[in-house]
Every structure is written in structure tokens, then in C-alpha cells.
N, C-alpha and C positions, 0 to 999 in steps of 0.2 A: 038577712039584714042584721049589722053591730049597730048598735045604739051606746058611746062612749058618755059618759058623763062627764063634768069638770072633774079633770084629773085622774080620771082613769086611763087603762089601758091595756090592750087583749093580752099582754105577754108575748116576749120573746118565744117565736117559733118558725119552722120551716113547713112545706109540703110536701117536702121529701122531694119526688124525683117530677112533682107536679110543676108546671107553672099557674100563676097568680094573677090575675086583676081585681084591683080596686076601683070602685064608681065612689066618689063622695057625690052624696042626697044634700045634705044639710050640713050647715056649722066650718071650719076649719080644725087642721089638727098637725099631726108630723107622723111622716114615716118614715121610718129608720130600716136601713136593711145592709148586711153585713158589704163590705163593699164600695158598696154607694153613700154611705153618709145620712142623715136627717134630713129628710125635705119637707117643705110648706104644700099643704094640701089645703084645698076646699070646696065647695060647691060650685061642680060641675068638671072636676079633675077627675081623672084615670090614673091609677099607678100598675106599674109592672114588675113585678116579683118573678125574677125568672127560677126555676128549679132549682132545689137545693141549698135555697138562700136563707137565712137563718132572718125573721124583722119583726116588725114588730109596729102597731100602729098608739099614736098616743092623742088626746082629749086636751092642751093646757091652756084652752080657752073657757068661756066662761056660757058657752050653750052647750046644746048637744051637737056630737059630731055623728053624723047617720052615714052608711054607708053598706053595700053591696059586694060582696067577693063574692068572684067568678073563679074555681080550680078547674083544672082543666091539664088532660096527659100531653105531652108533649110529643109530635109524631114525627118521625125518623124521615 
């Protein structure tokens, strides 16, 4: 589990050759992912990072934003 503060945020990064879900617990936030653009997220949203995508999840509200990532190989 992330636990984001006001204003924070994991950093830009990828899974490499993984895919990605996001479960938002608590709070709202924005996920950004190369591609796709900045989206609104919050409690009880799923996002989907597919492999190789470079994102990044950000906090610029004023609780905490909780959340769950699931990686996972991607099968042929």
C-alpha cells in the first residue's frame, strides 16, 4: 500500500515490461501516464498502466490519497 501526503508524489516511473493496476483506498489524486494524459482518480477507482509506460501517481488534495498497486507479467 502508498500512502501519498498533500503534495507528494511516487515519481516518475515504469514496470518495465510489467503491467500495472491501481486500486484507490482513500482520498483523490491524478495519474499521469506517458500517452494517456493526467486523470482524476479517487476512492473506489482502478487505473491501468499497461507495460512499458513510463507515470507517475500524484497527492494535490488536502487528505491522504491510499492506494494498492497490483504488478503483474503480462502473458503471450
Amino acid at each position: 500500500m502508498v500512502v501519498l501526503q498533500k503534495g507528494e508524489n511516487v515519481g516518475s516511473h515504469s514496470t518495465g515490461p510489467y503491467e500495472e493496476v491501481l486500486v484507490i483506498l482513500e482520498g483523490s489524486g491524478e495519474v499521469e501516464a506517458d500517452g494517456f494524459g493526467r486523470k482524476e482518480v479517487e476512492k473506489g477507482c482502478i487505473a491501468y498502466i499497461p507495460p512499458e509506460t513510463r507515470h507517475n501517481v500524484f497527492n494535490p488534495g488536502e487528505q491522504e490519497l491510499r492506494y494498492i498497486f497490483i504488478v503483474a507479467k503480462v502473458l503471450p
